[in-house]
N, C-alpha and C positions, 0 to 999 in steps of 0.2 A: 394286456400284457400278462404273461403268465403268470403264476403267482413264484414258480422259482426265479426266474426274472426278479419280479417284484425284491425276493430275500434278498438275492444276487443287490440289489441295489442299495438297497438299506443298510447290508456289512460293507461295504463300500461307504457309504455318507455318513456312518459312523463314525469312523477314524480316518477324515479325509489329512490330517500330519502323516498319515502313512501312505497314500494313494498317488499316484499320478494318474491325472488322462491326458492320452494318445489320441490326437484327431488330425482326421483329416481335414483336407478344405473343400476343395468342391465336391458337389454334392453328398456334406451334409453339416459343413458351415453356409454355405455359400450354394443356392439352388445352382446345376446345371443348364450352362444359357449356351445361347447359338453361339458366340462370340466368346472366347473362352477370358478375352481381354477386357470383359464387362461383368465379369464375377466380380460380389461382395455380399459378404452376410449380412442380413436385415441389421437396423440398432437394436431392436429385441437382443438377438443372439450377442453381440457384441455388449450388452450390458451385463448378460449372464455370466460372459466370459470375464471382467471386470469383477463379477463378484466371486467365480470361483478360483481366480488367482490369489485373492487375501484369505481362502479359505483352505484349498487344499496345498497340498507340500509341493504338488510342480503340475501345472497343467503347461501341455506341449504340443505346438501345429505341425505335424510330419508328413509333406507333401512334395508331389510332383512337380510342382511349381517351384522355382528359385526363393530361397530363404527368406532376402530382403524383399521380396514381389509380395510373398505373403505376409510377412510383417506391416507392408502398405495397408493391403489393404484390409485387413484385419483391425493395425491400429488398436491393441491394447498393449498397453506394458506390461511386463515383469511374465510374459509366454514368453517359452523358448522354441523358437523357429528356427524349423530343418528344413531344409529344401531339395529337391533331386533326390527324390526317395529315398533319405539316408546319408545320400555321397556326399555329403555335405561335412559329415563327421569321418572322414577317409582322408588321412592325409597326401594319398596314392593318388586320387579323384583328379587334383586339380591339372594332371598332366595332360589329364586326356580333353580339357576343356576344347582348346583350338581344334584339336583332330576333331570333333565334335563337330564346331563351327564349320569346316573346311565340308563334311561330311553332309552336311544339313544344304550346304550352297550348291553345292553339286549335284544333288538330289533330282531328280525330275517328277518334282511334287509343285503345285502352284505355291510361291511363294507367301499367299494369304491364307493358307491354308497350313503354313508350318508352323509353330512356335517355339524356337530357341528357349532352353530353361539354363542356362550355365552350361552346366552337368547332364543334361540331356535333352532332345530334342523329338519335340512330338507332330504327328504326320497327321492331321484332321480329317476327315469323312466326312461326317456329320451335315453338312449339306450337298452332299452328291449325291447324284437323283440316282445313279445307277450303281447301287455300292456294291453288288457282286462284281464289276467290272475294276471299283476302286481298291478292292479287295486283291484283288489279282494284279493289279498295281503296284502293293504297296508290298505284296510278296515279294517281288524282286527287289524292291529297297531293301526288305529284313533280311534276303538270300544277301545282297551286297554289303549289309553292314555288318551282319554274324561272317563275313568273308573275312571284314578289317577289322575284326577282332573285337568287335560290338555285342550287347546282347540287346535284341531288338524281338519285343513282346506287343500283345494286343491289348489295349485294355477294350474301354466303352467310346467306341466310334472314333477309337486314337491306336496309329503306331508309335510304341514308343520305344529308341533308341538312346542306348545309356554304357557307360565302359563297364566292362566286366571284372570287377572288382571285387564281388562277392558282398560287396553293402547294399543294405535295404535296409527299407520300414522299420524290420525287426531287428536289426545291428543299430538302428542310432534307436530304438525306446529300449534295449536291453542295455545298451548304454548310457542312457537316462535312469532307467531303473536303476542300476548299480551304483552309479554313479553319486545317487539321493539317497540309496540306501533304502528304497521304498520295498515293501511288502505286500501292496496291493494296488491295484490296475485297473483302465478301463480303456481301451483300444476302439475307436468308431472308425468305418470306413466303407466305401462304397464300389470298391474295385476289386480288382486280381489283386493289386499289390501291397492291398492293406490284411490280406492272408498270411503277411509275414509279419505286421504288427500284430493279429493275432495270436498267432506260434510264440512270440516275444514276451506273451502273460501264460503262459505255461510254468508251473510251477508254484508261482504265488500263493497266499493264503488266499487271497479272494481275485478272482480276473473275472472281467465285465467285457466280451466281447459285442460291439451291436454293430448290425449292419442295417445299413440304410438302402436300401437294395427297391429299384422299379425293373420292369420287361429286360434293361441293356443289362444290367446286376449277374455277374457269375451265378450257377445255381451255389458253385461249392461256399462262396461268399453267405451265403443266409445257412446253409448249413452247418458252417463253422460259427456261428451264430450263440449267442446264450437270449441276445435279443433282439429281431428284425422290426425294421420300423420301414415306414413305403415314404417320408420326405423329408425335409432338411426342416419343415416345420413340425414332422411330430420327434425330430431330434431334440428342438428347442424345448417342447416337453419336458425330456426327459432330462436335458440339462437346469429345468427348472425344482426338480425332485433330488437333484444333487446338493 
């Protein structure tokens, strides 16, 4: 790890009463699996996280996944879990819930291959042997859902379709930040849409971006980067230096 990295860390675990971290969950609480219904972070990770709740001022899980989903399987107390990239903290969100549902059934995607999150709904790949063909599949889903008034993005081997609301990532931790009065940050994430929890630690006296980034990782993801790490075990690392 580089050595500003390294400072970058240390002004941070300094004065964790002023800090929050912003993470995500899958891949880089919880490794990236075939089955996205059999994610959970090792006990390692889940003891760290147990100690850095009595330590710092707010540690927070801001994910794709449904709030209470992550909350399961996480299983620590006293994190505050956001789920649906943010929409979760939108009081506009919850309208679009059923249109969502309606939207997802209708779909001509294999139904084991969708997964309903509440507030958004994501379209799986990831075991299709021919994914330039799944690709052009699922284009015409995204053409028909930015049709109904959706906004429907790529991540890593997912489409994902969500109301257009104007919340994200970065709308529920700059509302955490505000909200705790905190001063300094640290933002982990492993996709597109954790590029908005980064933006979210702009201005701070100290922000800790890191990206957990393999081959599927946006490039722009490691570049907006303070710290790139290649697994959800050398995250654990670094959550142990906190």
């Amino acid at each position: 790890m580089a050595a500003t990295a390294d400072a970058l860390l240390e002004r941070l675990a300094s004065e964790p009463r002023k800090a929050g971290l912003f993470l995500d969950f899958d891949g880089v609480l919880a490794p990236i699996v075939a089955r996205p219904q059999d994610a959970e972070p090792p006990p390692e990770t889940r003891a760290e996280l147990n100690r850095l709740v009595a330590k710092y001022a707010l540690v927070a899980v801001v994910s794709g996944r449904a709030g209470e989903d992550v909350r399961a399987r996480v299983g620590v107390e006293g994190i505050v879990y956001v789920g649906s990239h943010g929409l979760e903290l939108d009081p506009q969100a919850e309208r679009w819930r059923r249109r969502l549902g309606a939207f997802a059934a209708d779909a001509p995607w294999p139904a084991a291959q969708i997964e309903p999150k509440g507030l958004s709904v994501s379209f799986h790949f990831r075991d299709r042997e021919d994914e330039a063909e799944a690709i052009r599949e699922l284009d015409e889903i995204a053409d028909t859902a930015r049709e109904e008034g959706f906004v429907a993005r790529y991540g890593r081997k997912v489409l994902e379709v969500l109301p257009a609301t104007g919340s994200n990532k970065g709308t529920a931790v700059r509302h955490l930040l505000g909200g705790a009065g905190l001063t300094r940050g640290l933002a982990a994430g492993d996709d597109t849409t954790d590029l908005d929890s980064f933006a979210a630690l702009d201005g701070l006296e100290v922000a800790v971006r890191v990206a957990v980034a393999d081959a599927e990782s946006p490039a722009l993801l490691r570049e907006s980067a303070d710290v790139v790490l290649a697994s959800t075990g050398e995250f654990l690392e670094l959550l142990r230096r906190l």
